[in-house]
C-alpha positions in Angstrom: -51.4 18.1 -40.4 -51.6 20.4 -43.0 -50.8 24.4 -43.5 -53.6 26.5 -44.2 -53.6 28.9 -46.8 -56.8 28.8 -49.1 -60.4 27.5 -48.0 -62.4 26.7 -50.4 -65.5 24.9 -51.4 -66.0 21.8 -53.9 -67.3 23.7 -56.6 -64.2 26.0 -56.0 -61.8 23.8 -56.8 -63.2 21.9 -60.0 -64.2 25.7 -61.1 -60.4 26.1 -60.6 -59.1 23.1 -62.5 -61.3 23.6 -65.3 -60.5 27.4 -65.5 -56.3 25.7 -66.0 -57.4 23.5 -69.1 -54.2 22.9 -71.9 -56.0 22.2 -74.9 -52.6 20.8 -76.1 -51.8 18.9 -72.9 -55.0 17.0 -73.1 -54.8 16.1 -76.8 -51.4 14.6 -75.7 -52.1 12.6 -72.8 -55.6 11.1 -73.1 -54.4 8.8 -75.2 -52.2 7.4 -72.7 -54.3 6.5 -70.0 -56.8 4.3 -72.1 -59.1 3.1 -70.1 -60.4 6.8 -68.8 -63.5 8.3 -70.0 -62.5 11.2 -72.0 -65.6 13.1 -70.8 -64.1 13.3 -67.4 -60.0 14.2 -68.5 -59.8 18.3 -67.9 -55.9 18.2 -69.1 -53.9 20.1 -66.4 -50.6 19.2 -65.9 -49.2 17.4 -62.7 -46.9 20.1 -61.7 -49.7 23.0 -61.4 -51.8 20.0 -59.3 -49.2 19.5 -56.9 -48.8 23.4 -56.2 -52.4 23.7 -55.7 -53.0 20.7 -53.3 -50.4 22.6 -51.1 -51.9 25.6 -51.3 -55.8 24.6 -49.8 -56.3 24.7 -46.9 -56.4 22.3 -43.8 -60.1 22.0 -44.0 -60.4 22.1 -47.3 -58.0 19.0 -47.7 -59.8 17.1 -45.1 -63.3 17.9 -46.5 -62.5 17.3 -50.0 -60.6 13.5 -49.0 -63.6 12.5 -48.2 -65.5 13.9 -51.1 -65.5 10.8 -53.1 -65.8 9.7 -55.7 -64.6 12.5 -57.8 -66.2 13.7 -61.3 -62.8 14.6 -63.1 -59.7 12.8 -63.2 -57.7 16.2 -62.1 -59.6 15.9 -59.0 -58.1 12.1 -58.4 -54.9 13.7 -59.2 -55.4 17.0 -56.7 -56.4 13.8 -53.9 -53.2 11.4 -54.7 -51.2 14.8 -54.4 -52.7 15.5 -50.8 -52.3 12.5 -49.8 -48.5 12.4 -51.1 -47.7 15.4 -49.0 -49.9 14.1 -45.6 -46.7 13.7 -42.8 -49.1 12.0 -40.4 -48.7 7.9 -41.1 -51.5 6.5 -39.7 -53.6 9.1 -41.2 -51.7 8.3 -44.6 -53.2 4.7 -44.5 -56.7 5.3 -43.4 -57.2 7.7 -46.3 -55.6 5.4 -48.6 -57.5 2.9 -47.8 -60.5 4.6 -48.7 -59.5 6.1 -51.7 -57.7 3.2 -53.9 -61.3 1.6 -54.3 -61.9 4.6 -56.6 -58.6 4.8 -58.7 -59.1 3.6 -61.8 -56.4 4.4 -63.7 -52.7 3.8 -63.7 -51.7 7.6 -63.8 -53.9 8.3 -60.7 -52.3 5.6 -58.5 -48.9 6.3 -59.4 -49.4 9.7 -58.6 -49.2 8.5 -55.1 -46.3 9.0 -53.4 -45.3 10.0 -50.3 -41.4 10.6 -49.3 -42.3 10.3 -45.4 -43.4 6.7 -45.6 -39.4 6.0 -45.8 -39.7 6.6 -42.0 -42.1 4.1 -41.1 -41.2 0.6 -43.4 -41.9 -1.5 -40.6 -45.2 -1.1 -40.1 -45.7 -0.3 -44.1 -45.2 -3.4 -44.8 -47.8 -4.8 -43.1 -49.8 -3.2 -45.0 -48.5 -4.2 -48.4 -49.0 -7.6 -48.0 -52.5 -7.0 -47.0 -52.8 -4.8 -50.1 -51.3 -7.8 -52.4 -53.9 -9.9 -51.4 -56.7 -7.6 -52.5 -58.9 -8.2 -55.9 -58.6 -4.5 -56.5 -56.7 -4.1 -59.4 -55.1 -0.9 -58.3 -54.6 -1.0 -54.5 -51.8 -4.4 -55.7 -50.6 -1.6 -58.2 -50.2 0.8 -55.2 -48.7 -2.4 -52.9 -46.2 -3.4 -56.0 -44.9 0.4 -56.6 -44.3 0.6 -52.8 -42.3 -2.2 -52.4 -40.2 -0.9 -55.5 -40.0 2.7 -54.4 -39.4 2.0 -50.4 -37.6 -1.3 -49.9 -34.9 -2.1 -52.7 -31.3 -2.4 -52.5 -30.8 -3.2 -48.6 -34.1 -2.8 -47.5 -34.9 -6.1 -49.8 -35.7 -9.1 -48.3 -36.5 -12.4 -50.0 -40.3 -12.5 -48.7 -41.0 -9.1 -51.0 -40.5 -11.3 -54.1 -42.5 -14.3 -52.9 -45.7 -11.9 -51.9 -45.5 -10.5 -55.3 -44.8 -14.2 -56.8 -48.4 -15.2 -55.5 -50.5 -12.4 -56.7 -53.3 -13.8 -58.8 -54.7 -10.8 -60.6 -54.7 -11.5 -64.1 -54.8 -7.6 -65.2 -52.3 -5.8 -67.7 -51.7 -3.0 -65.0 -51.1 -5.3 -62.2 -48.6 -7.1 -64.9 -46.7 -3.7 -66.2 -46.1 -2.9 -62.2 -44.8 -6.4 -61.3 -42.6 -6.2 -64.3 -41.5 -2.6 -63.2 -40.7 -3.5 -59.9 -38.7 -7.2 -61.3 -36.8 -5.1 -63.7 -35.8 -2.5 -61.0 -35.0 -5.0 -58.8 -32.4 -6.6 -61.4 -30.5 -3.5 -61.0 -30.8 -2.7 -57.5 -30.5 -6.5 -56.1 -29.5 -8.4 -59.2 -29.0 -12.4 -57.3 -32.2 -13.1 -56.3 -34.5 -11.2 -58.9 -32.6 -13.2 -61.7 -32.9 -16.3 -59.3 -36.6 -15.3 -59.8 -36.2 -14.9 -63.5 -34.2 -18.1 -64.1 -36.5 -19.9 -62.1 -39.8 -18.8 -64.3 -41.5 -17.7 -61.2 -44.1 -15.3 -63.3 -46.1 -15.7 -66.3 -44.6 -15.4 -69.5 -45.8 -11.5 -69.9 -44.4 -10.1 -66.7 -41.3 -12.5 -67.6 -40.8 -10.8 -71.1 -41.8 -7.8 -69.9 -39.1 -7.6 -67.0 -36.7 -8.4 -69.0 -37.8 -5.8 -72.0 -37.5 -3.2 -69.2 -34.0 -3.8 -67.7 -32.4 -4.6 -71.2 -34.1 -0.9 -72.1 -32.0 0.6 -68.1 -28.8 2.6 -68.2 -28.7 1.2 -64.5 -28.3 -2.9 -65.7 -25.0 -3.8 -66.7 -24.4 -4.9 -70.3 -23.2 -8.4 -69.4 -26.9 -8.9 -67.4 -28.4 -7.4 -69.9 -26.9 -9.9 -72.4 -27.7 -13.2 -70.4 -31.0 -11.7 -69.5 -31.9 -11.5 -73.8 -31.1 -15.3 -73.4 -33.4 -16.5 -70.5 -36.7 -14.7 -72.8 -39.1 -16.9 -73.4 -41.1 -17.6 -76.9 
């Protein structure tokens, strides 16, 4: 559970995050999250959001996880930082599962990201695949970025790639993670992500894409790096 420090109200804490606005922050970043509505972007950095969700309360955290949805994107941020620091699993996936329906953005999702799953892979899993059969665009970002951020190098098993061979979800963000995750996996379990790569097994943007991304890694050799320029398609 969580420590209590601060309890607040809802009005509290988007009084707060609009009182931390950076004018210049904002300017800088809106334009890299594309598909948010401006109206709703406050522009507070990460780093001040992730002291502050560990500084509310235990009932403020639980009230305000199931305040959704949100108004401003700080407060999807403030909730993706709560539930990154949540120790208990199986409350971990219930809220999850409840909240990805409401991401929609790429900075929000990967803003998820909780070092205590590590402990529990087994049953994580489980719920990965279940994610990577969704039609929510996000919640098989989510499912991608865990299976590149918790079971790489020799927690890899050939099943991870197949899963994430068969998603369906013709979306750009969906794409950019699976090509994230194959380009990591090129450096971190080279044989069968190039298998995968040699063999054509994704469409020609995650392909190219993958390959972009671990030519562009310090942590991909230079002689992969060179046959992976050759397998790029036109």
């Amino acid at each position: 559970m969580f420590f209590a420090t601060i309890a607040l109200s809802m009005v509290d804490i988007q009084e707060y995050l609009l009182s931390q606005a950076d004018q210049k922050y904002r300017d800088f970043t809106l334009p890299l999250i594309p598909n948010l509505d401006e109206s709703t972007f406050i522009g507070v950095r990460l780093p001040m959001i992730k002291k502050y969700a560990k500084e509310l309360s235990v009932e403020t955290r639980e009230d305000f996880l199931r305040e959704l949805p949100h108004r401003y994107h700080e407060e999807y941020l403030l909730h993706a930082c709560i539930l990154s620091n949540m120790k208990d699993y199986g409350e971990f996936i219930s809220y999850v599962d409840a909240f990805l329906p409401f991401v929609t953005n790429w900075s929000v999702c990967d803003s998820i990201c909780n070092k205590h799953l590590h402990q529990h892979k087994e049953k994580l899993i489980i719920e990965i695949y279940r994610w990577l059969k969704s039609d929510e665009i996000y919640r098989v970002r989510y499912a991608v970025k865990c299976l590149m951020n918790y079971y790489l190098g020799e927690d890899f098993r050939e099943n991870h790639l197949r899963k994430v061979a068969e998603v369906k979800l013709d979306d750009y963000y969906v794409q950019m993670m699976i090509a994230w995750y194959l380009a990591t996996g090129l450096a971190k379990n080279y044989d069968p992500f190039i298998k995968a790569i040699e063999e054509r097994r994704f469409d020609s943007i995650v392909h190219n894409k993958a390959i972009q991304k671990a030519v562009e890694s310090y942590r991909v050799s230079e002689g992969h790096k060179a046959y992976l320029k050759q397998l790029k398609l036109k």
